[in-house]
GULORO-843901 format. One record per residue (C-alpha): residue in one letter; z, y, x. Coordinates in nm, 2 decimals. Each point is the difference from the previous one (the first is absolute). Layout:
N
res:Z:Y:X
A:Z:Y:X
...
//
This chain:
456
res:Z:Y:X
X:7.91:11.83:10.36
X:0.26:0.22:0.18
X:0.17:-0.11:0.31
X:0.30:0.08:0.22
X:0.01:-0.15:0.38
X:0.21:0.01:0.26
X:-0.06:-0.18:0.33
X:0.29:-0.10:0.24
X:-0.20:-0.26:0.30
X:-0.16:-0.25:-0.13
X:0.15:0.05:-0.36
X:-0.15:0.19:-0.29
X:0.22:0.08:-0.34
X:-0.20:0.14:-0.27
X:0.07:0.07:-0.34
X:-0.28:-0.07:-0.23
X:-0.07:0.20:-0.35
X:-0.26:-0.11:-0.26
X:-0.06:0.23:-0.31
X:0.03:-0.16:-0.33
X:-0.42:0.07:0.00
X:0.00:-0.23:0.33
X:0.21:-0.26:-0.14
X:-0.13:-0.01:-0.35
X:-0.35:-0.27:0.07
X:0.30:-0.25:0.13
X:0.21:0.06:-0.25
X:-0.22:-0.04:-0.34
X:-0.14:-0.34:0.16
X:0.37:-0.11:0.06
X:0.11:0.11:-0.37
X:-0.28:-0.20:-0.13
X:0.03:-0.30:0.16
X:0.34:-0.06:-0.16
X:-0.10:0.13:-0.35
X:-0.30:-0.29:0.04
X:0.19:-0.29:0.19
X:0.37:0.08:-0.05
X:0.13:-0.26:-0.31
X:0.21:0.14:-0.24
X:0.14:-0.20:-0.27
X:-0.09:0.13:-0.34
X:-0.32:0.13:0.11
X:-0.33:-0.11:0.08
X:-0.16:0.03:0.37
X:-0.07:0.37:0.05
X:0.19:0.16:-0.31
X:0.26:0.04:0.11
X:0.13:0.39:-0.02
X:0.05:0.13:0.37
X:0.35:0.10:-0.09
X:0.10:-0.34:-0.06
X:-0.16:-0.13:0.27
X:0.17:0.25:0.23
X:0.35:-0.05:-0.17
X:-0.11:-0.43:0.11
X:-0.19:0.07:0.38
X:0.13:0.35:0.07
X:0.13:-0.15:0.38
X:-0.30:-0.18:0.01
X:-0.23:0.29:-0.12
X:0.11:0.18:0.26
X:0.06:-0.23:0.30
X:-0.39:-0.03:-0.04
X:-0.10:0.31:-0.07
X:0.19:0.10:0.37
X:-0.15:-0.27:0.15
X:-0.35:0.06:-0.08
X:0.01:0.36:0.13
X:0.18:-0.08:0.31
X:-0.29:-0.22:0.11
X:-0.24:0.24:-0.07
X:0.15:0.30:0.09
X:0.19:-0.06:0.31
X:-0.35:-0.15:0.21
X:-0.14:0.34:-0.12
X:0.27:0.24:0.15
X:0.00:-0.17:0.31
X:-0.35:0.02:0.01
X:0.01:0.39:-0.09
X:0.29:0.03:0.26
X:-0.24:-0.15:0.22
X:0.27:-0.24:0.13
X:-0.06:-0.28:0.25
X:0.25:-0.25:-0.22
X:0.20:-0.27:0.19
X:0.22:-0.12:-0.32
X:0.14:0.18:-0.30
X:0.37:-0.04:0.06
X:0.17:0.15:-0.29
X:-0.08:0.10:-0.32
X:0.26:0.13:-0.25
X:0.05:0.32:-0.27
X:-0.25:-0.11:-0.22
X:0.02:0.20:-0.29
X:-0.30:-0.04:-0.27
X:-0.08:0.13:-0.35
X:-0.31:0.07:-0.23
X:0.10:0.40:-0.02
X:0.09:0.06:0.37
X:-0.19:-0.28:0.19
X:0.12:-0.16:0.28
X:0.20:0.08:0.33
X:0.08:-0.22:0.28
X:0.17:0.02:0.35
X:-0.18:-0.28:0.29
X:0.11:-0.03:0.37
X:-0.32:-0.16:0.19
X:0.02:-0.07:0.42
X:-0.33:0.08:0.09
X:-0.20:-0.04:0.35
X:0.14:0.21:0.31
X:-0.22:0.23:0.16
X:0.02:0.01:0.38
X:-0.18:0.05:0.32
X:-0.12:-0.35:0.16
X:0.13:-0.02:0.35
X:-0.20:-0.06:0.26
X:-0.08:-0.38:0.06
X:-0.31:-0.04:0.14
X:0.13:-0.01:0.37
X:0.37:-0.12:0.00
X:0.17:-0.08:0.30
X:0.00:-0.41:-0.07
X:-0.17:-0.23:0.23
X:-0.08:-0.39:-0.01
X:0.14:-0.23:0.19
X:-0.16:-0.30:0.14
X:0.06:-0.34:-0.22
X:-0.19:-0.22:0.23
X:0.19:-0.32:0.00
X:0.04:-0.15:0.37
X:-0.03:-0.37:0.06
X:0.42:-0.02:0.09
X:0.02:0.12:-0.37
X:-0.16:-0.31:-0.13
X:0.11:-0.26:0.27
X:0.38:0.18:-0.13
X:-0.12:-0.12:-0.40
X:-0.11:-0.30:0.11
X:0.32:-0.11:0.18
X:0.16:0.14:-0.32
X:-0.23:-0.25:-0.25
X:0.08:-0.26:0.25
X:0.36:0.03:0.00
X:0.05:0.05:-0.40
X:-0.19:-0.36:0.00
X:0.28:-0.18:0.26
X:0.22:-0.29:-0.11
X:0.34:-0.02:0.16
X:0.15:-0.32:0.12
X:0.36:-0.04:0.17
X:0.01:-0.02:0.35
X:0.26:-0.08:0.27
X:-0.17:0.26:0.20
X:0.10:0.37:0.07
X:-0.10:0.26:-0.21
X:-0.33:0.24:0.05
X:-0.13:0.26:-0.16
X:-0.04:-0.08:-0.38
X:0.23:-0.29:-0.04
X:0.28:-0.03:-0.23
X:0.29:-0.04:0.04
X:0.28:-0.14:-0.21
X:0.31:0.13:0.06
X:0.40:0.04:-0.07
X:0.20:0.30:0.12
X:0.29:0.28:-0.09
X:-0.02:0.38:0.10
X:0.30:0.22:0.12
X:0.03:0.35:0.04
X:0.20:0.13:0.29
X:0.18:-0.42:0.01
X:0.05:0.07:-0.33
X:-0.12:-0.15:-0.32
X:-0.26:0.25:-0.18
X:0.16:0.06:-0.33
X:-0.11:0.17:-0.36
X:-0.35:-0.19:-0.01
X:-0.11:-0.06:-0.35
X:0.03:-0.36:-0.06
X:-0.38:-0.02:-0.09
X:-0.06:0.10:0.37
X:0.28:-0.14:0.16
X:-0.29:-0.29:0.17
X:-0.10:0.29:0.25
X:0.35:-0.01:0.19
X:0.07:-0.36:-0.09
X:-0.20:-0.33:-0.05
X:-0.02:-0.37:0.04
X:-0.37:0.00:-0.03
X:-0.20:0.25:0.07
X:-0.38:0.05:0.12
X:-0.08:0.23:0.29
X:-0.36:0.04:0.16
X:-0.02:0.01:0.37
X:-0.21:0.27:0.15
X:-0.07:0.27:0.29
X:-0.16:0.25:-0.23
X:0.09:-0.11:-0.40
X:-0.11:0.15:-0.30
X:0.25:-0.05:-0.22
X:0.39:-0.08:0.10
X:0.24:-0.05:-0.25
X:0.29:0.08:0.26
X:-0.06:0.26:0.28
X:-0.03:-0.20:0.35
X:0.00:-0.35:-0.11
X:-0.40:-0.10:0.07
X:0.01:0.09:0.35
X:0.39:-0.18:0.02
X:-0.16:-0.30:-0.10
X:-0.26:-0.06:0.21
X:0.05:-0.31:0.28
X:0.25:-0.14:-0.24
X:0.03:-0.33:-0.09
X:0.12:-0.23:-0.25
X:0.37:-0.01:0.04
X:0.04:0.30:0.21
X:0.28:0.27:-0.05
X:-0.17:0.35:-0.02
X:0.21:0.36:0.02
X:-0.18:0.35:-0.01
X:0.11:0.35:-0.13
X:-0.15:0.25:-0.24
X:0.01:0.31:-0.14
X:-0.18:0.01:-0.39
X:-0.20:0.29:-0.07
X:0.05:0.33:-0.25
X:-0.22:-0.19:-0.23
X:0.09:-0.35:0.01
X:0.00:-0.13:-0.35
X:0.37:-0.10:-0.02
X:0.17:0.34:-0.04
X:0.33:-0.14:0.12
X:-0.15:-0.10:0.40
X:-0.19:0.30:0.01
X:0.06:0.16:0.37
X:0.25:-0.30:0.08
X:0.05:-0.13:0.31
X:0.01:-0.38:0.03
X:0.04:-0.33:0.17
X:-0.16:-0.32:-0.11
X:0.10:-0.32:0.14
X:-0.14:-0.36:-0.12
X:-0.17:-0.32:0.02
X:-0.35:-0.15:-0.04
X:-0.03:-0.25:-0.25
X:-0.38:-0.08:0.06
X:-0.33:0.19:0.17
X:-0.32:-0.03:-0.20
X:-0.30:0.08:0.17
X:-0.31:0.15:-0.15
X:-0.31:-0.23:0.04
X:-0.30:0.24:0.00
X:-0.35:-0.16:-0.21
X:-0.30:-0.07:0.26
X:-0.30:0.18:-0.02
X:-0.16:-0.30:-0.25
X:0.32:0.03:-0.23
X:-0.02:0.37:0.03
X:-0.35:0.02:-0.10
X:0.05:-0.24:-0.30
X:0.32:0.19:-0.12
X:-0.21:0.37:-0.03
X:-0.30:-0.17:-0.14
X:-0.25:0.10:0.27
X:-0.24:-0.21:0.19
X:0.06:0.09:0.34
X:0.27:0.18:0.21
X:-0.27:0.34:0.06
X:-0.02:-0.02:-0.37
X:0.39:0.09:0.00
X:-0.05:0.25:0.29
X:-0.29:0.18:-0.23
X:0.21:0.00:-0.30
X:0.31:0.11:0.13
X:-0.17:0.29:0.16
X:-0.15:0.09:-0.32
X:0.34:-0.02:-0.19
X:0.14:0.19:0.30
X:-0.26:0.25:-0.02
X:0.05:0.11:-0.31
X:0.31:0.01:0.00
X:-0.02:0.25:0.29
X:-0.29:0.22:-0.20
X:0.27:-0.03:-0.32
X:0.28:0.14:0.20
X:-0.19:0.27:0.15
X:-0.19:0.11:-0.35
X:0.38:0.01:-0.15
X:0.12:0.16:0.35
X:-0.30:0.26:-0.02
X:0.05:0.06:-0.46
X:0.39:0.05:0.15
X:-0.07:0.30:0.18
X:-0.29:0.21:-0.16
X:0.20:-0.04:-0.30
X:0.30:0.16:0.16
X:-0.24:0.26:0.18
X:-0.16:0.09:-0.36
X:0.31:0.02:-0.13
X:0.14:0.22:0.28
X:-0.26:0.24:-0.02
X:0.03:0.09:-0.37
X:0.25:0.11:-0.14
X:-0.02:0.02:-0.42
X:0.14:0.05:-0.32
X:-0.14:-0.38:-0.22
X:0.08:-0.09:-0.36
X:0.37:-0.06:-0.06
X:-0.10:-0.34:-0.19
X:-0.22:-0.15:0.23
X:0.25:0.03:0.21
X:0.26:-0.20:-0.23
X:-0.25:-0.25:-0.07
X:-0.03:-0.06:0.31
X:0.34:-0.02:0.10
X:0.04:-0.25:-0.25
X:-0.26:-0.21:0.13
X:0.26:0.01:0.36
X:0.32:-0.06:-0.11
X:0.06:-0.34:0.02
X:-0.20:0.02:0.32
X:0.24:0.23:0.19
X:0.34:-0.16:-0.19
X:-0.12:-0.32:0.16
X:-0.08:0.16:0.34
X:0.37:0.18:-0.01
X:0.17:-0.31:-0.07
X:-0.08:-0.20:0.26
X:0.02:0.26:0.24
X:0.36:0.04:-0.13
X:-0.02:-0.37:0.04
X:0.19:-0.05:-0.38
X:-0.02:-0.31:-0.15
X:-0.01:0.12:-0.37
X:-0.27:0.15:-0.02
X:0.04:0.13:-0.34
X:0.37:0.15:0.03
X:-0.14:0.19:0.30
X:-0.35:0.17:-0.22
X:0.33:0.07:-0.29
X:0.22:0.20:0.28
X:-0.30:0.17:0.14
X:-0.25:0.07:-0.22
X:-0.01:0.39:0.01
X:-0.06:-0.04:0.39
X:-0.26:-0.28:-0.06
X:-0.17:0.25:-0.26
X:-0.01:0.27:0.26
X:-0.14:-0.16:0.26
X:-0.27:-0.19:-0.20
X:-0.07:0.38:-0.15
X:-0.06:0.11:0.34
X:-0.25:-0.29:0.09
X:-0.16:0.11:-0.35
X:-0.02:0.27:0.06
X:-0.20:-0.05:0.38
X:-0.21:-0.27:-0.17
X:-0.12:0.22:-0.32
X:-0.13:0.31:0.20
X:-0.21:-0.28:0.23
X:-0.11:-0.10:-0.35
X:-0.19:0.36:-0.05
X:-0.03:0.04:0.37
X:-0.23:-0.30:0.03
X:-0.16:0.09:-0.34
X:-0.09:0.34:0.14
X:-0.16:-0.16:0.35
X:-0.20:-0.23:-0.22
X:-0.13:0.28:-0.25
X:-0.07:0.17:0.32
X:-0.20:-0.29:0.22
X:-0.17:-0.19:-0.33
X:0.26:-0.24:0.10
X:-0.01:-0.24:-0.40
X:0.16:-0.29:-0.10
X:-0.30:-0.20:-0.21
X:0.04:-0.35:-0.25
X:-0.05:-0.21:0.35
X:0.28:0.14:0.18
X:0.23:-0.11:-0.30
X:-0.15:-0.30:-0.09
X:0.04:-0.11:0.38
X:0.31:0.10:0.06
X:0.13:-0.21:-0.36
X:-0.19:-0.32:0.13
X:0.22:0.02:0.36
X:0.33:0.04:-0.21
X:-0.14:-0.30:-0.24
X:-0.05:-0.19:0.29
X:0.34:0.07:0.15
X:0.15:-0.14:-0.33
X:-0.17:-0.32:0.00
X:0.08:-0.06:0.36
X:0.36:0.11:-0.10
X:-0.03:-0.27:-0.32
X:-0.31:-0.22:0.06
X:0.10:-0.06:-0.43
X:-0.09:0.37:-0.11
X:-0.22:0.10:-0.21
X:-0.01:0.35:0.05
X:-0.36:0.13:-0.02
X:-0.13:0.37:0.12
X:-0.08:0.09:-0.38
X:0.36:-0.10:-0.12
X:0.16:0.20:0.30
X:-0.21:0.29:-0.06
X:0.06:0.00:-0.30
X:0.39:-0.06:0.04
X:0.00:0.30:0.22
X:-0.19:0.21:-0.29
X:0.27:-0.10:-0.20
X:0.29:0.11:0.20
X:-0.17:0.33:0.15
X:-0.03:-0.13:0.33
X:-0.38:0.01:0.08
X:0.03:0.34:0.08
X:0.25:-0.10:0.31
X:-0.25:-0.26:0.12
X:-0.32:0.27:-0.03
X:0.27:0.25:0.23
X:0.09:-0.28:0.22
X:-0.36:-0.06:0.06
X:-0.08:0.37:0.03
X:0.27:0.06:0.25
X:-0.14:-0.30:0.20
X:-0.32:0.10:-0.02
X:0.09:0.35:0.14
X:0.23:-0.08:0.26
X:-0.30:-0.21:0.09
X:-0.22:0.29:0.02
X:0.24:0.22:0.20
X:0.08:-0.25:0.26
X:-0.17:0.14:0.37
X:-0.26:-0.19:0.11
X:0.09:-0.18:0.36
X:-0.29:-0.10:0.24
X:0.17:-0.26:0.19
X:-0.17:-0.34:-0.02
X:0.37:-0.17:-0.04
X:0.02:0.22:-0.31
X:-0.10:-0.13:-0.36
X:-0.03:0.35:-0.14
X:-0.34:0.11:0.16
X:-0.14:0.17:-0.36
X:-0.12:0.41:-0.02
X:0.26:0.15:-0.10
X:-0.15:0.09:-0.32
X:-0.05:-0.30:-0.12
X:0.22:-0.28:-0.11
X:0.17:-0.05:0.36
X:0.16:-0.35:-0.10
X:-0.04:-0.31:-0.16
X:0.23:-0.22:-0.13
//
């Protein structure tokens, strides 16, 4: 077997050749498989004359004939090319007879070859994710609010009551004009709910919590505004305006005592709450920080290596973030139809999920390189642990599935995806070995370096 390469990156062409001598084992089998099995009326199994048969199956004949040599002799040049094979991406100008043999033109992406950057001391460090007691007292207040009934009162308003409310907004003593009619409440209503409040979370008009405190039912209310770049109505974004109305009614928030709180979260005592809202805080705080943390030795990694990958891992994975980032640029755009927006601009959302593909598939062989380097393997536990938490996250999703670890495995099989789980799992299990080890008691990452530093 001759054959022709020609390597440009992480791409390899070849043009395979195969004497008729090569070709000629493959070829007899294939001939007399359809003189024994092909039927051919008139004759009996096996007598028919190969011309005839050829005149009935030629396509066929042939079709198989390729085939057949293809899957044997393509593994064997890459193997005497001595390439490290991602894919086979192309495969075309087959040409094939018993005199000549066969010839064959293949494009295969194979592994890159580059220098690993250095990791083992990047300039990262840990912060601390000790959770104070103000953090939980903060929840707590939080759980306890979320559990409040609200009843009206002739009282004034404090922080967290509602508010019912009718009122008309000008601009400059003017009325505010070209406001869709599906958002024409925000600058006119007859009922409408504010929350009063120093500090409040959520408004749905600029300056109106902290206008409504000390009001009462009846009470004539005025305050100004300016909405923000962002607001959600287009048409008031950056006005300037002046609300003026009435209080229909004040409802106040009635907050559970500590028995009713305790029987509402299920626990037996209020330091039961206090432990398990620390815990949930907790890990919250050690989640953020490991994504904080996989966030930037990612982007270091990435920084200090600069190479050529294979062209379709890259597409594949580019694929795998396009609806991602058509999403993300939509409702930063803040469009409404969605879909019209991905049809105007899908050669900019290609390119920027190209990019990110680009970024996330040399991480791919960067982390493979650290873990061929430190030992660093992914084994049958690390899978089967990691499908039993995403089972579990299902059923709490749908307490009515019936989604098992074997079916999911084996629905990721199916569709190619294990191998992103068993590099999801590799990457975490790197990043875990590269993160510095911190010797502050406050600090949950206390592990040698060289060894797993993190648990989660």
């Amino acid at each position: 077997m001759k054959i022709e390469s020609k390597k440009d990156a992480c791409r390899v062409t070849m043009v395979v050749n195969a004497s008729a001598e090569e070709i000629r084992e493959d070829y007899d089998k294939v001939v007399k498989a359809f003189i024994k099995d092909a039927p051919i009326p008139g004759f009996r199994p096996g007598k028919a004359p190969l011309s005839v048969i050829k005149n009935r199956y030629g396509k066929e004949m042939q079709r198989e004939i390729e085939s057949r040599l293809i899957t044997r002799l393509l593994p064997e040049a890459i193997e005497q090319e001595k390439l490290d094979k991602v894919r086979v991406v192309d495969l075309s100008g087959v040409v094939c007879t018993a005199e000549t043999g066969i010839s064959f033109s293949c494009v295969v992406d194979v592994k890159p070859e580059f220098k690993l950057p250095k990791y083992q001391k990047l300039p990262v460090s840990v912060n601390s994710t000790e959770i104070e007691q103000e953090k939980v007292d903060d929840y707590i207040k939080m759980i306890r609010r979320s559990y409040a009934k609200s009843e009206e009162t002739e009282e004034a308003a404090k922080d967290g009551d509602y508010l019912e409310v009718s009122f008309e907004a000008t601009s400059g003593g003017k009325a505010i004009e070209g406001i869709p009619e599906e958002s024409s409440r925000y600058i006119k209503s007859d009922k409408f709910w504010f929350t009063a409040g120093e500090k409040p979370e959520h408004e749905s008009i600029p300056g109106s919590s902290k206008a409504m405190l000390g009001l009462k039912k009846g009470d004539d209310f005025a305050f100004d505004t300016k909405f923000p770049n962002d607001f959600m109505v287009e048409a008031l974004r950056k006005v300037k305006a002046t609300y003026t109305g009435k209080v229909i009614s004040v409802r106040a928030m009635i907050e559970p005592t500590d028995d009713e709180l305790i029987k509402a979260c299920y626990v037996d005592s209020m330091e039961q709450l206090n432990t398990k809202t620390r815990e949930m805080l907790q890990k919250r705080a050690d989640d953020e920080e490991k994504m904080r943390l996989t966030t930037e030795i990612s982007a270091l990694l990435i920084k200090k290596a600069s190479f050529d990958v294979p062209e379709s891992d890259v597409q594949i994975a580019a694929s795998e973030h396009v609806e991602e980032i058509a999403r993300k640029m939509a409702q930063d755009a803040k469009v409404e139809d969605i879909n019209a927006y991905v049809s105007e601009h899908k050669d900019e959302i290609r390119k920027a999920a190209e990019e990110k593909a680009l970024d996330d598939v040399r991480l791919r062989y960067i982390v493979a390189g650290i873990a061929e380097e430190q030992g660093i393997k992914v084994v049958e536990k690390d899978i089967n642990d990691e499908l039993a938490s995403a089972v579990q996250y299902m059923a709490m999703r749908d307490p009515k599935s019936k989604l098992t670890v074997a079916k999911l495995r084996e629905q990721l099989e199916e569709s190619g995806r294990i191998a992103m789980l068993v590099d999801q799992i590799l990457k975490t299990k790197v990043i875990d070995w590269i993160i510095p080890r911190r010797s502050s008691r406050s600090c949950r990452w206390g592990c040698p370096q060289r060894e797993r530093a993190v648990r989660w």
